[in-house]
MARLOFI-879439 format. One record per residue (C-alpha): residue in three letters; chain; x, y, z. Coordinates in Angstrom, 1 decimal, padded with zeros to 4 digits, always signed. Layout:
BEGIN
ALA	A	X	Y	Z
...
END
This chain:
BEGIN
UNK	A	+012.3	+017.1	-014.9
UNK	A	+016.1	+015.8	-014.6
UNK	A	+017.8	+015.0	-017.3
UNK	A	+018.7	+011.8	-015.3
UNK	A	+015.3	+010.9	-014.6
UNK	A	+014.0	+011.5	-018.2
UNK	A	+017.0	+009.2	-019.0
UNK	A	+016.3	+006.5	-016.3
UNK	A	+012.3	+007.1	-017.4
UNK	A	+013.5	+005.9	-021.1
UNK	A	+015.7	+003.1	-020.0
UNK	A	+013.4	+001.9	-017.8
UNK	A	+010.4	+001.4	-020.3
UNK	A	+012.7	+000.6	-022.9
UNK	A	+013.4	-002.8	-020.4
UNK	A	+010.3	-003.2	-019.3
UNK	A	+008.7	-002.7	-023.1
UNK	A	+010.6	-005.6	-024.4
UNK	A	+009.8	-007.9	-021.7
UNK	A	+006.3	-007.0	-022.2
UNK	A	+006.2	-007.0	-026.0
UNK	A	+007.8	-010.4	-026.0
UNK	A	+005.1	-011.7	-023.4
UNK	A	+002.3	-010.3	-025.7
UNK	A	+003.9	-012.1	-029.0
UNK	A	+004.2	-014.6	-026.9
UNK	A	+001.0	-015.4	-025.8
UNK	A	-000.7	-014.5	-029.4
UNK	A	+001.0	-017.5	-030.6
UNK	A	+000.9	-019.9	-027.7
UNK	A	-003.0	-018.9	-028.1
UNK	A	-003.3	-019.8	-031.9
UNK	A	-001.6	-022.7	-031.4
UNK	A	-002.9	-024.4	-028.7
UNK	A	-006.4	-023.1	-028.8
UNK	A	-008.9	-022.1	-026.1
UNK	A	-009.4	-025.0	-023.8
UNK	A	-005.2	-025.8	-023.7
UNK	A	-004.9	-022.3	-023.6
UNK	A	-007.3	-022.2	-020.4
UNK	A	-004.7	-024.8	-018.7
UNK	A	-001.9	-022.6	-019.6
UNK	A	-003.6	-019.9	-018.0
UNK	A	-004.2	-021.0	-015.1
UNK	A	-000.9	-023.0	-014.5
UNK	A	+000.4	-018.7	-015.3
UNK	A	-001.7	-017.3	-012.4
UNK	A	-001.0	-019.9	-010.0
UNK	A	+002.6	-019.5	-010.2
UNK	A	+002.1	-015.4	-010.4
UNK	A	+000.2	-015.3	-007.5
UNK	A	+002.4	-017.4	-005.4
UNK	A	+005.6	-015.1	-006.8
UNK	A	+003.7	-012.2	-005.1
UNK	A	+003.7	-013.6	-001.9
UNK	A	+007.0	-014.7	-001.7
UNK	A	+007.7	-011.2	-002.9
UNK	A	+007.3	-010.3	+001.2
UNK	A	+007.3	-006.5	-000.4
UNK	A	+011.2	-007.0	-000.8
UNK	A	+010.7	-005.6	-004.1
UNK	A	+009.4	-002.5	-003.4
UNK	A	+011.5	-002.1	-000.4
UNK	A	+014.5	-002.0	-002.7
UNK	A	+013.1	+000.6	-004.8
UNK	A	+012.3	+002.6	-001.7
UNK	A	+014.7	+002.6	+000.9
UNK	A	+018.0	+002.2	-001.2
UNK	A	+017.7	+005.2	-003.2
UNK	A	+016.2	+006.9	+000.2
UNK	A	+019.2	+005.6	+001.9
UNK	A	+021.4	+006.7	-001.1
UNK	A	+020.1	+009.7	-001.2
UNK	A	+021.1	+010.8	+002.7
UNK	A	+024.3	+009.5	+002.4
UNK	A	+023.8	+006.1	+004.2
UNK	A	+025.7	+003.7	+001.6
UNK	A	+026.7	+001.6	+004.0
UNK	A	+022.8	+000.8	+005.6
UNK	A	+021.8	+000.1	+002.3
UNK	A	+024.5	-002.2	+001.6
UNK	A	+023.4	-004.2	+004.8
UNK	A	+019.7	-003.9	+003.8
UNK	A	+020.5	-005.4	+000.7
UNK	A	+022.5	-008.5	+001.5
UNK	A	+019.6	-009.0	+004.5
UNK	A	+016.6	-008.9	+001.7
UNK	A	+018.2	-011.0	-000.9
UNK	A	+018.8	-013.7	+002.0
UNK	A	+015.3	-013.6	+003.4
UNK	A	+013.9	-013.4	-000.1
UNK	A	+015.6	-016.9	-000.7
UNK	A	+014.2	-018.8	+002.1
UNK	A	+010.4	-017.3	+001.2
UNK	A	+011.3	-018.5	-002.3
UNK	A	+011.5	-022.0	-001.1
UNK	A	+009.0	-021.8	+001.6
UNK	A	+006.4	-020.3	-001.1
UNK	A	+007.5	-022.9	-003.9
UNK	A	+006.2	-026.2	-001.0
UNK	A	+002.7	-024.5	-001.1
UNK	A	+002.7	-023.6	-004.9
UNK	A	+003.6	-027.6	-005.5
UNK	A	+000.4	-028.7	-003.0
UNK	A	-001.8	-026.4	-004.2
UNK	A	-000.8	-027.5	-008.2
UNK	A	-000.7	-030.8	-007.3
UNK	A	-004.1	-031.5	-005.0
UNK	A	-006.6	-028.8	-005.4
UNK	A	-005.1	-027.7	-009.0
UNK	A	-005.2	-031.5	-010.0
UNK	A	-008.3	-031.1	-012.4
UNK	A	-007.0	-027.7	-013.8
UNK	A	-003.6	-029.4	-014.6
UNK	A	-005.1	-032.4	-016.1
UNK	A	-007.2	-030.3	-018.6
UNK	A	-004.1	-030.7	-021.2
UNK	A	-003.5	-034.2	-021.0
UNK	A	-003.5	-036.2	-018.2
UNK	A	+000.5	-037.7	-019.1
UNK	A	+001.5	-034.1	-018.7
UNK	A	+000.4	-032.7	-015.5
UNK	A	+003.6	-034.1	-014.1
UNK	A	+005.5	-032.0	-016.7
UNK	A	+003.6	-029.1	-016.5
UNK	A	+004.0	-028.8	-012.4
UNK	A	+007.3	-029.8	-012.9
UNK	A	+008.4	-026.6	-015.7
UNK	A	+005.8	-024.5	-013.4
UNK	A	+007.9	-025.0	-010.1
UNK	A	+010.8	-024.5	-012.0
UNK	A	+009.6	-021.0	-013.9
UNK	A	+008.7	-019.8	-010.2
UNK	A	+012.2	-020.1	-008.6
UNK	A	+014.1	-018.6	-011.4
UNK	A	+011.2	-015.5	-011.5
UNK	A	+012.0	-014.9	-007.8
UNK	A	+015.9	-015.0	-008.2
UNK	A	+015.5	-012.4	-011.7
UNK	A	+013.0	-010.3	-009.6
UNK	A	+015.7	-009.9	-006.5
UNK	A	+018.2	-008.6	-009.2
UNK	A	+016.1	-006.6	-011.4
UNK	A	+014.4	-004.6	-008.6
UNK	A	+018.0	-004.0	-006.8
UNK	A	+018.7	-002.2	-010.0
UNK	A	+015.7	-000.1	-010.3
UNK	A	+016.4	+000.7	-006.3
UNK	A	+020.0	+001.9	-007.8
UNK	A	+018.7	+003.3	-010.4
UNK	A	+021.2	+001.6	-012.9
UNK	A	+018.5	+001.5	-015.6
UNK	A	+021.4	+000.7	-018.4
UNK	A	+022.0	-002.6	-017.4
UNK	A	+018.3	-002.8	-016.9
UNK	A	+017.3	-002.3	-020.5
UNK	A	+020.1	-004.6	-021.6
UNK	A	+019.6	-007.6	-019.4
UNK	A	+015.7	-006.5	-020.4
UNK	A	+016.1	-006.9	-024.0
UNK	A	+018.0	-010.3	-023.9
UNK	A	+015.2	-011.8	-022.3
UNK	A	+012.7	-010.6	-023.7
UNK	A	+014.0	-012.4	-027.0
UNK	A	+014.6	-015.4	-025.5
UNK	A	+011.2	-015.2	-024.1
UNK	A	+009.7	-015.0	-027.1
UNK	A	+011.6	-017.0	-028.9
UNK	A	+011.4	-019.7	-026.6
UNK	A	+007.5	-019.5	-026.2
UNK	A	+006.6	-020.1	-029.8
UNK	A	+009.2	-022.7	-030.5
UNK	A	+007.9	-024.9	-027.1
UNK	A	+004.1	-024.4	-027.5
UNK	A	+004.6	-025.8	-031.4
UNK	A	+006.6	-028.9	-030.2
UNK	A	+005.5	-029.6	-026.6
UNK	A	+002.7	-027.7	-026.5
UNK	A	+001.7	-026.1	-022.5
UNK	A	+005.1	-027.2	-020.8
UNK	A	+006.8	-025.8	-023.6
UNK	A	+005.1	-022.8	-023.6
UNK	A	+005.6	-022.3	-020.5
UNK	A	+009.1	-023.0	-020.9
UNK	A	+009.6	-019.8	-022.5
UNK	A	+008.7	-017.9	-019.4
UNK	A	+011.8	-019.4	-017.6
UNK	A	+013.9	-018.8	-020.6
UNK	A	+013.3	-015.1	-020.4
UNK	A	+014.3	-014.9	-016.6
UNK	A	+017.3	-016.9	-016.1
UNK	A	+019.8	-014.4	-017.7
UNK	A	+018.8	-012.0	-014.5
UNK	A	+018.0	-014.8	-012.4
UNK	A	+021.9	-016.1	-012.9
UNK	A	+023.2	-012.8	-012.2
UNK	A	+020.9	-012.7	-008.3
UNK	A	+024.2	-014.7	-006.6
UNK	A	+026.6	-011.4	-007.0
UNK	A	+024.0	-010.3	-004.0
UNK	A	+024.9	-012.3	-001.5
UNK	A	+028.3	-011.3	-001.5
UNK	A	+027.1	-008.3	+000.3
UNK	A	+026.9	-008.9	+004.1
UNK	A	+023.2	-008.4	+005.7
UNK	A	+023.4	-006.1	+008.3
UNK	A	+020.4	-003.5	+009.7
UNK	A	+020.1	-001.6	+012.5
UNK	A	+017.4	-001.7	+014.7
UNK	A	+015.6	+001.7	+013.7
UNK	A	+015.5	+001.1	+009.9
UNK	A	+014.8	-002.7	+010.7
UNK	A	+011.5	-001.6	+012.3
UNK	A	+011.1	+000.6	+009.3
UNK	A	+011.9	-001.7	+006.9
UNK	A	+009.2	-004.1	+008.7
UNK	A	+006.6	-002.2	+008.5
UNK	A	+006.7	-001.0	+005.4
UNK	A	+007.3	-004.4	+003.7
UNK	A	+004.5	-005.6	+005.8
UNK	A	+001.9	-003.4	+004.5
UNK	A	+003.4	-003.9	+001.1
UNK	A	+003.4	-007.2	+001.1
UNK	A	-000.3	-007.3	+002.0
UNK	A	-001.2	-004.8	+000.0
UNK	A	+001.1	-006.2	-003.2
UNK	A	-001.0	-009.6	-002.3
UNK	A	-004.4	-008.7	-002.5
UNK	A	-003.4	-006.2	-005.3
UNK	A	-002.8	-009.2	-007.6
UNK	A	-005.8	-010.6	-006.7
UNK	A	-007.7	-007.8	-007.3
UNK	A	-005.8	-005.9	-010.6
UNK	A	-005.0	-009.9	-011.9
UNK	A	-006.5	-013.0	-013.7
UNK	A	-008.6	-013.8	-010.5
UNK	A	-012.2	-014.0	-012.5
UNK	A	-010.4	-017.5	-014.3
UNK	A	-010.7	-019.4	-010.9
UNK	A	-014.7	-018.6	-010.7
UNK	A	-014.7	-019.3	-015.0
UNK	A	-012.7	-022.6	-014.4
UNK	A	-015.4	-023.8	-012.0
UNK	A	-018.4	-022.7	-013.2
UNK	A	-018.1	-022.7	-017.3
UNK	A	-014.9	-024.8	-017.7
UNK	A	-011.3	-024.3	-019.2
UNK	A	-012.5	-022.9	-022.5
UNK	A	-013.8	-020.2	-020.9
UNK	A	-010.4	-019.0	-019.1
UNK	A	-009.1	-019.5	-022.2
UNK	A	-011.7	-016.9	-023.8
UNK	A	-011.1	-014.5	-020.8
UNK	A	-007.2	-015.0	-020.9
UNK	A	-007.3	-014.3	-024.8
UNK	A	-009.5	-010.8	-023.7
UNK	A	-006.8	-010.2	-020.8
UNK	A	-003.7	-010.1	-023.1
UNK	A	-004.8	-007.7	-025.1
UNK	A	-005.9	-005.1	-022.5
UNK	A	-002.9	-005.8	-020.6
UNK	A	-001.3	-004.6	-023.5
UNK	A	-002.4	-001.0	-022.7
UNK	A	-002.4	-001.8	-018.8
UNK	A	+001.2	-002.5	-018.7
UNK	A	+002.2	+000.7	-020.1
UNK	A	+002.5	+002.7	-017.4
UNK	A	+004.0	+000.8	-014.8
UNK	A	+006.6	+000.7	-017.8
UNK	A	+006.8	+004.5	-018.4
UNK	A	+006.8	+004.8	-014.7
UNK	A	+009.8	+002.8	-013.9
UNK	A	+011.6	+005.3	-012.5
UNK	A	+009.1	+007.1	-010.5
UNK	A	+008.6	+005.4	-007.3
UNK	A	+012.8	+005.5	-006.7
UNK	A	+012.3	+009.1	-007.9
UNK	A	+009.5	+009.8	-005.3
UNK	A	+011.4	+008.4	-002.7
UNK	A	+014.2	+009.9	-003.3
UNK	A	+012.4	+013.8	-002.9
UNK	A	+010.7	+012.2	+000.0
UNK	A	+013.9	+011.4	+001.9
UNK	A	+014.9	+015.3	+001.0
UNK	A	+011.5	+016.7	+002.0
UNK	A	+010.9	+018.1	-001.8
UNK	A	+007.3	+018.1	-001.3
UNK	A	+006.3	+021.1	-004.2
UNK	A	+008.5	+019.0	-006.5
UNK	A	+007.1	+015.8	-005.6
UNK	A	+003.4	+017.6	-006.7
UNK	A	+004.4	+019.0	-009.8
UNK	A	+005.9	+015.6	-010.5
UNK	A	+002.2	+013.7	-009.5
UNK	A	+000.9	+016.3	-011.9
UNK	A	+002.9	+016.0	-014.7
UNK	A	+002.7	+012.4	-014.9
UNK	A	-000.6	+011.7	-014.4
UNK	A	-001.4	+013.5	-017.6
UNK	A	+001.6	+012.5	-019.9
UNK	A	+000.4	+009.0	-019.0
UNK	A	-003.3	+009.7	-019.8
UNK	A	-002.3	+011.1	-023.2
UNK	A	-000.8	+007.9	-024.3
UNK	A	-002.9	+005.5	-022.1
UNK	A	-006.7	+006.8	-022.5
UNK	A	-006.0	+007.1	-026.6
UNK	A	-004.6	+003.5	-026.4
UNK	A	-007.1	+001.5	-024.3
UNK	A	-010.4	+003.8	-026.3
UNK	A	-008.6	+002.8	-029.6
UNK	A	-008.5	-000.8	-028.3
UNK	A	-011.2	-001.3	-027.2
UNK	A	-013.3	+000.4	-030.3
UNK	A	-011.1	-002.0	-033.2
UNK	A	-010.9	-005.2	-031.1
UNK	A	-013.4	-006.8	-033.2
UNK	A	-011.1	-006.7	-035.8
UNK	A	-008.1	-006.8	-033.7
UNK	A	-009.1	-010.2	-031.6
UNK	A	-009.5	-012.4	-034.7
UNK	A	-006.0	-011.3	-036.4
UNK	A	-004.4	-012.0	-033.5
UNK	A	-005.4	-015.3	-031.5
UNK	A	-007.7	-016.4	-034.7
UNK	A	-011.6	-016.5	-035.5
UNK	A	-012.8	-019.2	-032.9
UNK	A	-011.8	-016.3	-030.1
UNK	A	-014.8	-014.5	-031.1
UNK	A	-016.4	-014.6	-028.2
UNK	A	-013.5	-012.7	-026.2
UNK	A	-014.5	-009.6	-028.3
UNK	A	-016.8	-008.1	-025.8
UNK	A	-014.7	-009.1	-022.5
UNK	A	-011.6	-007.0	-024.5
UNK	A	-013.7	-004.2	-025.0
UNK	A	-014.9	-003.8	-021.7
UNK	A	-011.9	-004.2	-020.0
UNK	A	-010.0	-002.3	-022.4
UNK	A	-012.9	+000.8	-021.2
UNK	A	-012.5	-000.3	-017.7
UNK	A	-008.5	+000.4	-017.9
UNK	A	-008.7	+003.4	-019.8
UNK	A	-009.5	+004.5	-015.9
UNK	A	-008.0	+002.1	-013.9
UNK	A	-004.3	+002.2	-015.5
UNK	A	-003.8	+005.8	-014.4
UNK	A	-003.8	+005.3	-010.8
UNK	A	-000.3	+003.6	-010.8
UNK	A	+001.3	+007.6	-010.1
UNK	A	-001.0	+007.6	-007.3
UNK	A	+000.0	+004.0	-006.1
UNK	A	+003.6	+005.5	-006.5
UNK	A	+002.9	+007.8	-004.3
UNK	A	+001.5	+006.1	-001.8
UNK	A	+004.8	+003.7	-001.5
UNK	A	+007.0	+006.4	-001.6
UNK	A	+005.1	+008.4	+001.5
UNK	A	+005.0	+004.7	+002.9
UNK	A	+001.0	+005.0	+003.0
UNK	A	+000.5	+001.3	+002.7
UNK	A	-002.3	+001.2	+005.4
UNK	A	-004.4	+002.7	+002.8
UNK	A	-003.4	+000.5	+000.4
UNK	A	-004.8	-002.5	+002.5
UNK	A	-007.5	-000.7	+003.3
UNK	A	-008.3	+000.1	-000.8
UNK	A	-007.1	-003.5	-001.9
UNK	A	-008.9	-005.2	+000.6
UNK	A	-012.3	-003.4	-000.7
UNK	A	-011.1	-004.2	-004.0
UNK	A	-010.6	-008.3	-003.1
UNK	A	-013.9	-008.2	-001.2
UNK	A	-015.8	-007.1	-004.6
UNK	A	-013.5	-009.4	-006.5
UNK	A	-014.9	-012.3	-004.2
UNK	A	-018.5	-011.0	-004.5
UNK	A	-018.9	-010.7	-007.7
UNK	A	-017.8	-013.6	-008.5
UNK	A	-020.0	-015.6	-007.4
UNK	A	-022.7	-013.0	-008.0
UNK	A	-022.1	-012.2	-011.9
UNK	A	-020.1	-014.9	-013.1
UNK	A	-021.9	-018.0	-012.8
UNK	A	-024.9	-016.0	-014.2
UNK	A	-023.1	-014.4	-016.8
UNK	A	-020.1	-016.2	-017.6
UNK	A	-017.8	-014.3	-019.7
UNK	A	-019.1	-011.1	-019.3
UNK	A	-019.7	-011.3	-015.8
UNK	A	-015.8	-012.1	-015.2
UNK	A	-015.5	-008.6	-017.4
UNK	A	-017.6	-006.7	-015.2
UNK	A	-016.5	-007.9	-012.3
UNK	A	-012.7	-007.3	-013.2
UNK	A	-013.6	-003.9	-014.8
UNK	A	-015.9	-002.7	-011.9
UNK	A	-013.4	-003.8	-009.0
UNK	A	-010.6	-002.5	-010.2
UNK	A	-011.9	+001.2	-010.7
UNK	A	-013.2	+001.3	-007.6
UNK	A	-010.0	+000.4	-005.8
UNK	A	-008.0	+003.7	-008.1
UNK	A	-010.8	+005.9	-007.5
UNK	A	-010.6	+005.1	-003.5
UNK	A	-006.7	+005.6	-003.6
UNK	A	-007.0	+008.9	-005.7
UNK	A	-009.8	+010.2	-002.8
UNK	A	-006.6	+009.4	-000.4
UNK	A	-004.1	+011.2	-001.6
UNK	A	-006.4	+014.5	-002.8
UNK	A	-008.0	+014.8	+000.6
UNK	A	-005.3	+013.7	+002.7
UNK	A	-002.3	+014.3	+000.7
UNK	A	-002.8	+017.6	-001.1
UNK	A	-001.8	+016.0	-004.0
UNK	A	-004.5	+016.7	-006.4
UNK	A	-004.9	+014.8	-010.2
UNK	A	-005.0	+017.0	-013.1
UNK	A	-008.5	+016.9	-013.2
UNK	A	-009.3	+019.6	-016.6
UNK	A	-006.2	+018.2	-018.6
UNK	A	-007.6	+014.7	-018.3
UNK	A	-011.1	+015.6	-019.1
UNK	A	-009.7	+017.1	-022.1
UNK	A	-007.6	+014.0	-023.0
UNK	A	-010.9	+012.1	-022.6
UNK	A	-012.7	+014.0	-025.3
UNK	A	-009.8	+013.6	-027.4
UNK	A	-009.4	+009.8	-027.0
UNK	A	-013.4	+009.3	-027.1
UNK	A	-012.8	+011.2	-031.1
UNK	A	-009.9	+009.2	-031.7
UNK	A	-011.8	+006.0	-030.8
UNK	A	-015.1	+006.7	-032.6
UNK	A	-013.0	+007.3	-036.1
UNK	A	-011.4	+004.2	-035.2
UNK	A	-014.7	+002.1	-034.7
UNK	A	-016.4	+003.3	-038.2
UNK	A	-013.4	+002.8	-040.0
UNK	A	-013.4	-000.6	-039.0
UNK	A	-017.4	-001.6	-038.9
UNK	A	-017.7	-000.1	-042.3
UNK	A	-014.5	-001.8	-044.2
UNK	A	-013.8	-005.0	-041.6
UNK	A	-011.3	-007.3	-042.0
UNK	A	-007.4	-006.8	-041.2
UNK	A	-007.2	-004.3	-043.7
UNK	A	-009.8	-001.8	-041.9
UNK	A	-006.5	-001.7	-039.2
UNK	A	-004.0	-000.3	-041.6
UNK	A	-006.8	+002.3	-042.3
UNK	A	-008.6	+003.1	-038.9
UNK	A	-005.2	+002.9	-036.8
UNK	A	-003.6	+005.8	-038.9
UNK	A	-007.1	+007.9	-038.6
UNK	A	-007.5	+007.4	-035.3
UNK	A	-003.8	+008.5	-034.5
UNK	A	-004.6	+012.0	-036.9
UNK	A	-007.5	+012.4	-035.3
UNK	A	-006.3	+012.3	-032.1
UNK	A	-003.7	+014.7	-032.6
UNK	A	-005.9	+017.1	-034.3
UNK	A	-007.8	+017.4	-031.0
UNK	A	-004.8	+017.8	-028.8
UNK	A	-003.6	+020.8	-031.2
UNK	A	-007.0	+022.0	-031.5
UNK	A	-007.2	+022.0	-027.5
UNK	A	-004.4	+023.1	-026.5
UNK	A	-003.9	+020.2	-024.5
UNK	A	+000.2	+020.3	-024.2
UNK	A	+000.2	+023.8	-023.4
UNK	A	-002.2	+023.1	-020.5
UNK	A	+000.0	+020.3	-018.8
UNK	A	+003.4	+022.2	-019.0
UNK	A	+004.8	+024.4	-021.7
UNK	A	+007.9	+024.7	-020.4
UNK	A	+008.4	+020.7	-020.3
UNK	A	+007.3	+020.0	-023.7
UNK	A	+009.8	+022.7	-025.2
UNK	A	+012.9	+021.1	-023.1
UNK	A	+011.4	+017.5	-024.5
UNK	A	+011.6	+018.8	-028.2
UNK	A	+015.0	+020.2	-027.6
UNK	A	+016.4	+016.7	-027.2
UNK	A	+014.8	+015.6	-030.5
UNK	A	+016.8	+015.6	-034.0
UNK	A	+017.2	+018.9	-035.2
UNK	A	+015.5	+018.1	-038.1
UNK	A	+012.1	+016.5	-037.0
UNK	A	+011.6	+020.0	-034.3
UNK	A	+009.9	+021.7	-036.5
UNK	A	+007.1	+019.3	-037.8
UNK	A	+006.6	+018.6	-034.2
UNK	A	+006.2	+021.8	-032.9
UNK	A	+003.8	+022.8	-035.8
UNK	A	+001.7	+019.4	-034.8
UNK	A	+001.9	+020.6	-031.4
UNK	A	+000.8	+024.2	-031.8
UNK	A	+004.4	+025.5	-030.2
UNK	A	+006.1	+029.0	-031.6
UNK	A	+009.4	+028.5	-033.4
UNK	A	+012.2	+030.0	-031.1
UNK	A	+014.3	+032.7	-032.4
UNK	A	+017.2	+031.9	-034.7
UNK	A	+019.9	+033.0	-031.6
UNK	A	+017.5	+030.8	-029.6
UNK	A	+017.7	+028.1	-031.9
UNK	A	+021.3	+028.3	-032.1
UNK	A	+022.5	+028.3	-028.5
END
């Protein structure tokens, strides 16, 4: 592993942590303060606009992140100059095109949705909606320009700004102006990037035909793929719980969402730097590298992400009512569920990676479109039978089946097989972890059991991984080079809690 992509790994979650931290705050409060049927509005308005920003992505995002460093990479600097002014031009116009249709669908067949609030705000809300959707696609065109150069520095800073001002901004609107004000806080924590987008356009768009066709295709299949991705891996379920069990409902489920997006979000964050990294040693032909990276990932991901969403999943009855308050009870069991579900789901994002870097988007239609297919299905199917935890299956069920049909691609086709041993391992682990976690908190309850069975859950798990062996079974090497770049004096406690041999003194002292 680089030292510059362990560095642009760190910056990269660090920017992508805050934003997420802030949206998590965020949406505890807005939830305690508006309650579950405003709360259901405010959800809604959120997946509207987040699914109409997907589609006016046209997979420019992910072509930045691609074929810049690519282009880099070979020496092109001039190609992906072009590429860029062309995609931050084109990216504009679907930005208006998208935001018509986002204001129709809000304003006709969202009408009832919008109204839930208050009927004298609907106008607001549509009104701060549009607006949050134009400066998300103007922050998105700047922020994913970065990742594609892979100036994660400026990331993390523009990153953590936001994120306050997010946050910030969230809690202070829901309390005054309730749903436009919270969502208010959403556009307060994109227009510092957002303002930053116009620097773009002073690069001329220019491609040639070959990497136009490229480009084409690839955004294409993306696009597609990104579209019914959000469909499948988003809030989807709320548009079957809107119409068959009403907005308190969504609220419920959006309460259940927030939390295991909590753990969900994770990796995408850890794995900032990945996909430009995998492109990168696909446009050199590093295909042994590329595997040991897959490899590598996949489990450093599952040590943090399986512990997390087990842990979750076995103290949210605790967890739920300290943070969105007691009359969220019944979002409990959706948490826990989907919290299991994502244990599983969360670590196919290195195989998604993948996929985009080897520009293997076919498959990703092909495994989305399965995915949307059983999200349609099963929504009508589970959800008007079940209600809440019908939209839990149904979420849970889908969205496993879509990374276990990717991870079939890339082991058969590919050659790139998952770790399978080292995560079985982590699984035991995390299942320990989990069950210390859930008698701790049956047996003392309340918000006390979490200063108790969080701790206990966290020793436990790292007993197992020392008593398993489990660091010395992903990569030795790797977790020595890690500890080498810790402070001097904390080596030694961890390599004792990881079961490593102290180096010699010479060692120690070169």
């Amino acid at each position: 592993m680089s030292p510059s992509f362990a560095r642009n790994t760190l910056l990269g979650f660090a920017s992508g942590a805050a934003v997420a931290l802030a949206g998590f705050v965020g949406n505890a409060v807005v939830a305690r303060l508006l309650g579950p049927e405003k709360l259901g509005v405010f959800a809604y308005a959120v997946w509207c606009v987040t699914v109409a920003a997907t589609v006016a992505a046209m997979g420019i995002d992910l072509v930045q992140q691609r074929f810049i460093p690519n282009l880099r990479a070979e020496g092109r600097n001039d190609e992906a100059e072009g590429l860029i002014g062309t995609t931050t031009r084109f990216s504009m116009m679907s930005t208006v095109v998208v935001g018509v249709v986002l204001f129709g669908y809000l304003y006709w067949p969202g009408r009832s949705a919008m109204e839930g609030g208050s009927e004298g705000s609907r106008d607001v809300i549509l009104a701060v909606a549009l607006t949050w959707f134009v400066c998300w696609k103007l922050s998105d065109l700047y922020l994913f320009y970065l990742r594609g150069e892979q100036r994660f520095g400026e990331l993390a800073r523009l990153s953590a700004v936001s994120a306050l001002m997010k946050v910030a901004t969230m809690a202070l609107g829901a309390w005054l102006f309730g749903i436009p004000g919270a969502l208010a806080g959403y556009i307060a924590g994109t227009v510092l990037p957002a303002s930053r987008m116009f620097r773009l356009l002073r690069k001329k768009p220019s491609v040639d035909a070959a990497l136009k066709r490229e480009v084409i295709r690839f955004a294409l299949g993306s696009w597609v793929a990104g579209v019914i991705g959000t469909l499948v891996f988003g809030r989807t379920q709320i548009v079957f719980l809107e119409h068959y069990t009403g907005l308190g409902a969504v609220g419920m489920f959006a309460a259940a969402v927030t939390v295991a997006e909590m753990a969900v979000q994770l990796p995408p964050l850890l794995l900032s730097a990945l996909l430009p990294r995998f492109s990168e040693q696909h446009g050199l032909g590093a295909h042994e590298s590329m595997l040991r990276l897959y490899r590598t990932t996949t489990a450093l991901i599952a040590m943090v992400i399986v512990p997390l969403c087990l842990g979750l999943a076995a103290i949210a009855p605790v967890l739920i009512p300290v943070l969105f308050g007691a009359e969220f009870a019944d979002a409990i069991p959706v948490a826990s569920v989907l919290l299991i579900a994502a244990a599983v789901s969360s670590l196919g994002v290195t195989t998604l990676y993948l996929l985009y870097s080897a520009g293997k988007t076919g498959l990703l239609v092909v495994s989305n479109g399965v995915g949307l297919a059983g999200t349609v299905a099963l929504g009508f199917l589970l959800i008007p039978r079940f209600g809440l935890m019908g939209a839990a299956w149904s979420r849970g069920t889908v969205q496993v089946l879509v990374v276990l049909i990717e991870t079939w691609y890339v082991t058969r086709r590919l050659n790139f097989a998952p770790p399978y041993r080292v995560l079985g391992v982590i699984t035991l682990a995390s299942v320990a972890q989990g069950v210390a976690a859930y008698v701790i908190s049956v047996e003392v309850g309340g918000a006390v059991s979490l200063a108790l069975s969080i701790p206990a859950a966290i020793l436990v798990y790292v007993v197992a991984l020392r008593a398993l062996s489990v660091t010395s079974m992903i990569d030795p090497g790797l977790t020595k080079r890690l500890i080498e770049h810790l402070p001097e004096r904390s080596r030694p406690l961890i390599r004792k809690i990881l079961k490593l041999p102290v180096p010699p003194a010479s060692s120690a002292a070169n």
